[in-house]
C-alpha positions as CSV (number, residue, x, y, z in Angstrom):
1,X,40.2,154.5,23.3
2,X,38.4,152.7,25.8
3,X,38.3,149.2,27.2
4,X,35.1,147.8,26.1
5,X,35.0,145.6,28.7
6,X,36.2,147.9,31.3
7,X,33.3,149.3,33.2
8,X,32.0,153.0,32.2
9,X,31.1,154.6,35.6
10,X,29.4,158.2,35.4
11,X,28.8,160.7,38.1
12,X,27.0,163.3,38.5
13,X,28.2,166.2,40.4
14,X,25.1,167.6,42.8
15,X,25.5,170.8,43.9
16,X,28.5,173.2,42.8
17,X,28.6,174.6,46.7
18,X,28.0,171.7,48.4
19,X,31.0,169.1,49.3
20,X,30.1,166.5,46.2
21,X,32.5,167.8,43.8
22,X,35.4,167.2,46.5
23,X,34.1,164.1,47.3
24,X,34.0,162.4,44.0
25,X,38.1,164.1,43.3
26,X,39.2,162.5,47.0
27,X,37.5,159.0,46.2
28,X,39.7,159.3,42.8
29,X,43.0,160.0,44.2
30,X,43.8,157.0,44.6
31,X,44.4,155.8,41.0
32,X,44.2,152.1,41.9
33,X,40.1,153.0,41.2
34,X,40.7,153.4,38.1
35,X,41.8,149.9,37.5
36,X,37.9,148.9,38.6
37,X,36.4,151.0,36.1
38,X,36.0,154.2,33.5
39,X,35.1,157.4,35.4
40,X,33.5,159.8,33.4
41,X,31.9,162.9,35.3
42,X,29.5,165.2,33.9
43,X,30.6,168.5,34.1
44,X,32.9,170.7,33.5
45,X,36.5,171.1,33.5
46,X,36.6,174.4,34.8
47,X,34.0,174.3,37.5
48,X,36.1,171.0,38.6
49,X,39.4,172.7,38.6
50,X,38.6,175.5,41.1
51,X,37.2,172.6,43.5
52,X,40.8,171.3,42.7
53,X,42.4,174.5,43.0
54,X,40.6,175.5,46.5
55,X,40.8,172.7,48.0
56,X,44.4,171.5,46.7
57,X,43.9,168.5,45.6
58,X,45.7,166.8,43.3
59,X,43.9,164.4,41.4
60,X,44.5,164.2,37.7
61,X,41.6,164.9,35.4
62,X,40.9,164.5,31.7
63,X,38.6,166.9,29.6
64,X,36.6,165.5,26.9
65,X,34.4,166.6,24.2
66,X,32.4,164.0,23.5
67,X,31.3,160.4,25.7
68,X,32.3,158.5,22.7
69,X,36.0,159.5,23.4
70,X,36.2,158.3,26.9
71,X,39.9,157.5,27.2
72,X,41.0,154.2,29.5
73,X,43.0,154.6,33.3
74,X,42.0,158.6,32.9
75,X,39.0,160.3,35.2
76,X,37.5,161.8,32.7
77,X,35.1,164.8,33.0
78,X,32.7,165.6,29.8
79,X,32.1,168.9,29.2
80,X,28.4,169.8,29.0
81,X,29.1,173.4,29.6
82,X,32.3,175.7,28.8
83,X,31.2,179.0,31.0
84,X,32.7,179.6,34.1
85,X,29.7,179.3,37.0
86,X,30.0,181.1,40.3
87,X,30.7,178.9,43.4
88,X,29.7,180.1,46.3
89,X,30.6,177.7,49.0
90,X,28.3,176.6,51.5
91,X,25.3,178.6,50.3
92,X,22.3,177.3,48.0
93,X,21.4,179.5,44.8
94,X,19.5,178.6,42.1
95,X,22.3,178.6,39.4
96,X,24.1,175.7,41.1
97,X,20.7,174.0,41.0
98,X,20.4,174.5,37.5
99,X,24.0,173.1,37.0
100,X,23.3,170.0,39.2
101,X,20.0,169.4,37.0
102,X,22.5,169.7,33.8
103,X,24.9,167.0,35.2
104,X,22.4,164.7,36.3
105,X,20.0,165.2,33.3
106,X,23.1,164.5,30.8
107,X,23.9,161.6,33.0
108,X,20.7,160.4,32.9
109,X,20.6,160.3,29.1
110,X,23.9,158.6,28.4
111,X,22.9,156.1,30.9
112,X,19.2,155.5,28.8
113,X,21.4,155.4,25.5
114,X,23.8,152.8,27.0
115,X,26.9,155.3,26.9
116,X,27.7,154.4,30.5
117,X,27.2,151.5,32.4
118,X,26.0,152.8,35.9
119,X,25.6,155.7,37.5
120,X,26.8,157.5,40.8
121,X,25.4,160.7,42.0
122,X,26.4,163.4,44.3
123,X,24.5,165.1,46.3
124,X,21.9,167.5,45.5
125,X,20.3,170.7,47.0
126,X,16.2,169.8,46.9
127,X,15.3,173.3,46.9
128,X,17.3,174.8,44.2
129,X,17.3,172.2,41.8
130,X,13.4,172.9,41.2
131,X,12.7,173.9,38.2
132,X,9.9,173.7,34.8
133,X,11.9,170.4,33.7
134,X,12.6,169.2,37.7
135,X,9.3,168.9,40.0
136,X,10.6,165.6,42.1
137,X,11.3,165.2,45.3
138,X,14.9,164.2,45.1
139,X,16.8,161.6,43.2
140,X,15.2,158.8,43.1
141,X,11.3,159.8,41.9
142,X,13.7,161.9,38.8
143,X,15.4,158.2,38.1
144,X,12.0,156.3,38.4
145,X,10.3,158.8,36.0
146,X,13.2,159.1,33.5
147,X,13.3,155.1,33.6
148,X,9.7,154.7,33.4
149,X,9.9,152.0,36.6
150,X,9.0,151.1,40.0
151,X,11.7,151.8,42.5
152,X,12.5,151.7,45.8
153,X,14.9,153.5,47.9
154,X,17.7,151.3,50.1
155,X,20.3,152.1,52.3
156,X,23.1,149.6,53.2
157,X,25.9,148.8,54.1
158,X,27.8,145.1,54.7
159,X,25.6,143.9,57.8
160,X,22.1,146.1,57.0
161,X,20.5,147.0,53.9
162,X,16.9,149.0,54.5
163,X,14.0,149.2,52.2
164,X,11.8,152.5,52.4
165,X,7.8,151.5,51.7
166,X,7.2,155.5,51.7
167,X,9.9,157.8,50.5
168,X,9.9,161.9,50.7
169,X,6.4,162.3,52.0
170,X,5.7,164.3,55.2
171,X,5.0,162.3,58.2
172,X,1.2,163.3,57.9
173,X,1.1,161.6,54.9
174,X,1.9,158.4,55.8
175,X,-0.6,156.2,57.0
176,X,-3.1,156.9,54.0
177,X,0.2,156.2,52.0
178,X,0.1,152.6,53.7
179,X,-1.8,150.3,51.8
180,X,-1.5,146.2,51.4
181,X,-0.9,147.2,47.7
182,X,2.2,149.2,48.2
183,X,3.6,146.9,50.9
184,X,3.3,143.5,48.7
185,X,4.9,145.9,45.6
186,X,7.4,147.6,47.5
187,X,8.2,144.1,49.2
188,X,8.2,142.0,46.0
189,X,10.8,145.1,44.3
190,X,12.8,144.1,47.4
191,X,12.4,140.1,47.2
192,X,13.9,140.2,43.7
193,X,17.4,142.6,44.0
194,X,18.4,140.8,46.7
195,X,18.4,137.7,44.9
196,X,19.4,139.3,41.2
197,X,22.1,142.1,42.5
198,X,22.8,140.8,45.9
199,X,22.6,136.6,44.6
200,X,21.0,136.2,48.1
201,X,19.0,132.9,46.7
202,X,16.4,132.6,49.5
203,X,16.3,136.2,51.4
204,X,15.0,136.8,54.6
205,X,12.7,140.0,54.9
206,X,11.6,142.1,57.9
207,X,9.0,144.2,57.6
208,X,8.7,146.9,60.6
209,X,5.3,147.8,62.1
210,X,4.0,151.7,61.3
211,X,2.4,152.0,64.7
212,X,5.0,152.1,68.1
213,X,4.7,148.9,69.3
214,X,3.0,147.6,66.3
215,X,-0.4,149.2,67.5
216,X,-0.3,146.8,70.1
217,X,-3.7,145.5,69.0
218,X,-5.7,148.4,68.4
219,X,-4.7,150.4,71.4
220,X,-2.3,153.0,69.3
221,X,-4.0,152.6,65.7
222,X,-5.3,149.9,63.5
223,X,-2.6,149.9,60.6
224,X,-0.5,147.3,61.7
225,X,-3.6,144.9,61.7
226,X,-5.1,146.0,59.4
227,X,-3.0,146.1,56.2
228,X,0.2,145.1,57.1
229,X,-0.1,141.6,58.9
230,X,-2.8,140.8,55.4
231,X,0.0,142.0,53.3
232,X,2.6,140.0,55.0
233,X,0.2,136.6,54.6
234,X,-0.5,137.4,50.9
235,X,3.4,138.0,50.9
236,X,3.9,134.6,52.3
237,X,1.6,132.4,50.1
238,X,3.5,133.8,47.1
239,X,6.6,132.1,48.7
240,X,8.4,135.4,49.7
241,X,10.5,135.1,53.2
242,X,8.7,137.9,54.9
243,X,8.2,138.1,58.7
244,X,7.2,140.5,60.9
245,X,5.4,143.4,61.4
246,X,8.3,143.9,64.5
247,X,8.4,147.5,66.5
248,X,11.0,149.7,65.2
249,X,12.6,150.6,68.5
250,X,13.0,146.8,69.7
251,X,14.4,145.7,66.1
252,X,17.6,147.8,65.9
253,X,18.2,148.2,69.8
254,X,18.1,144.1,70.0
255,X,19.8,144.1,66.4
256,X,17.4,141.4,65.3
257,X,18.1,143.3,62.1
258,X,21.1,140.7,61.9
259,X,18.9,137.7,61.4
260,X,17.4,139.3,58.0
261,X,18.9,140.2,54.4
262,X,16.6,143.1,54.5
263,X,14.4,145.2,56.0
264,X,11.3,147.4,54.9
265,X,10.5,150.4,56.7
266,X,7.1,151.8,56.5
267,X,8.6,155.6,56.1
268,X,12.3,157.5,56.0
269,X,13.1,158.4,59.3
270,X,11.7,154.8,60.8
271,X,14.6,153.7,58.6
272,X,17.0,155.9,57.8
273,X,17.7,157.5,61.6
274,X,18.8,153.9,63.0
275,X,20.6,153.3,60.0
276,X,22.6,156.5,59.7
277,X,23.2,156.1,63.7
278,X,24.3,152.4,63.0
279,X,26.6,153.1,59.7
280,X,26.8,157.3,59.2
281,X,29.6,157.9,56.6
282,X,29.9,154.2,55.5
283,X,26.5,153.4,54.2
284,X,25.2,153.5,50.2
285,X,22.0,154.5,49.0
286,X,20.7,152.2,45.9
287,X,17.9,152.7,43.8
288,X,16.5,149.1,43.1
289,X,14.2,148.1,40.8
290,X,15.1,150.1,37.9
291,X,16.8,148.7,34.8
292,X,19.6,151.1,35.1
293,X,21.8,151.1,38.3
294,X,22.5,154.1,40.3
295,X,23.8,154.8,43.9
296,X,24.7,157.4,45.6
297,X,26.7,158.1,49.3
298,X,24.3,158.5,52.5
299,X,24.7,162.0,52.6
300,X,23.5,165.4,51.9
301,X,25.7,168.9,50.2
302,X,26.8,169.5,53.8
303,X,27.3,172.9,53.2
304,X,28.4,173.5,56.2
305,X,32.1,172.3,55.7
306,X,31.9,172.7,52.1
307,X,34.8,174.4,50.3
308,X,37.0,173.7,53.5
309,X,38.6,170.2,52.9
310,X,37.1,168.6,56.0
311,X,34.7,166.0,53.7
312,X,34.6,162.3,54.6
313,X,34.6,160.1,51.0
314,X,34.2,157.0,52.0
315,X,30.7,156.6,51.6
316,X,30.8,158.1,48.0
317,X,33.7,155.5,47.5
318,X,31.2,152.9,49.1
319,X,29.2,154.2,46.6
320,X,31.3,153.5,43.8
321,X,32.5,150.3,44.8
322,X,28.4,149.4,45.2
323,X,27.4,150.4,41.8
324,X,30.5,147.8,40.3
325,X,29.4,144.9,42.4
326,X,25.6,145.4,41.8
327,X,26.1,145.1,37.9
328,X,28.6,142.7,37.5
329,X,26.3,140.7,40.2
330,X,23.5,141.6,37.9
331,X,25.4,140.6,34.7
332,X,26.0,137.2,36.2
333,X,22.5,136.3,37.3
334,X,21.0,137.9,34.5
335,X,22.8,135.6,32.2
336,X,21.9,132.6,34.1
337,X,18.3,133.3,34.0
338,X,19.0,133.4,30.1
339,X,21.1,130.5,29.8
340,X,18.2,128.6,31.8
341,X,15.4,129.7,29.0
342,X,17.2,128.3,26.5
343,X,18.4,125.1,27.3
């Protein structure tokens, strides 16, 4: 049986044409990983050996019936369905949709009922995992819902970790999205990983403009002025390290980003595009401010090279590696919090 102690990692598998089932087999091939932790992946043995059988990959897996019987130094895979499921690679249908949903719903629930410690997930098709039980926008709004939380999204990597104020919206959207409200929460959600998963004890915060050049004052919008340099002073009287609002453009091509623990973008591509051009294939995605932990790599199903070996794993590896130091950093800081309430 299993190592208590040992950490219980599950993963769910995304899309069944996409490149997340070869992903999560090449980060596991090197069986030093399993020293770190307990892999269980929801799934199925079958679907997982033709990934393994088309791709020719090697790795070892182990079926089980049941996540009480995870076995120790095995990569376990739990069988939540025993039919064999078309793949199709590189295309998007609905029944690997509804097979991703399966996988991430079960790992959802064992990680609620304590079964596993965190969670990693593959990528998922948006589209085709709709459905009357899945009406989110992706990942992270499922988690937050399912965990009944506030989260927020971050990408990172060692030198730059990136905070999203506004997630999945349309770029129309945005600026009624913006309020002072949202900006203090979203910063505050921010404020506090970094110091309880990230033991950063006083971090530094940069909070980008919406407007280019931060509106400069009025002439391209009010926003900036308006709510997020009130926020930012509100943000500051409650003692939080938050400084800004800087132009996007300026921040990353001067890599002031370097001086900070964190930054908060005001929407995803104002983020997430000098990120991915700074750290593509390296970087983690982390959904903070939940009481569970779950990260995921910084890409998508790529279907374009799925099915034909060519797959990068080290950011699902990143991924994996992430989720391990995030709880035992947790774990620690957690209990000193505790050990300080009752002395």
């Amino acid at each position: 049986m299993v190592n208590e102690h040992k950490l219980r990692l599950g993963i769910s598998i995304g899309d069944l044409n996409g490149i997340g089932i070869e992903v999560i087999l090449k980060t596991f091939q090197d069986l030093r990983m399993l020293e770190m932790c307990t892999p269980v992946i929801f799934g199925s043995t079958k679907t997982i050996s033709y990934h393994k059988n088309a791709l020719n990959l090697k790795t070892p897996i182990h079926g089980l019936p049941n996540i009480k019987k995870l076995v120790h130094n095995k990569i376990n895979v739990l069988n939540i369905w025993q039919e064999t499921v078309e793949i199709s690679f590189g295309k998007a249908s609905e029944t690997a949709g509804k097979y991703a949903f399966l996988s991430l719903k079960k790992a959802t629930e064992a990680l609620i009922n304590n079964d596993i410690d965190v969670l990693v997930t593959a990528p998922i098709n948006k589209k085709t995992i709709q459905s009357k039980e899945f009406k989110f926008k992706g990942h992270t709004d499922f988690l937050e819902s399912a965990l009944k939380g506030e989260s927020l999204m971050i990408l990172m990597d060692n030198d730059l970790k990136v905070g999203l104020v506004t997630g999945h919206v349309p770029l129309k959207d945005v600026s009624a999205l913006i309020t002072k409200e949202l900006i203090e929460d979203k910063t505050k959600i921010l404020n506090h990983t970094l110091k309880q998963d990230f033991s950063i004890q006083k971090p530094k915060i940069a909070l980008l403009g919406l407007n280019p050049h931060c509106g400069d004052d009025g002439v391209i919008g009010t926003e900036d002025n308006k709510v997020i340099i009130p926020a930012l002073n509100k943000l500051q009287d409650m003692g939080i390290l938050a400084f800004g609002p800087f132009a996007a453009d300026g921040f990353f091509g001067q890599k002031t980003y370097l001086q900070y623990d964190a930054v908060l973008a005001m929407y995803h591509d104002q983020g997430l595009a000098p990120f991915k051009a700074l750290t593509f294939g390296n970087g983690v995605n982390f959904t903070a401010g939940l009481s569970k932990i779950r990260t995921s790599p910084d890409h998508g199903t790529a279907f374009d090279i799925a099915g034909q070996n060519k797959a990068n794993f080290e950011s699902f590896k990143a991924a994996v590696y992430s989720a391990i130091d995030i709880f035992k950093q947790r774990k620690i800081n957690l209990e000193l919090i505790k050990n300080k309430l009752t002395n």
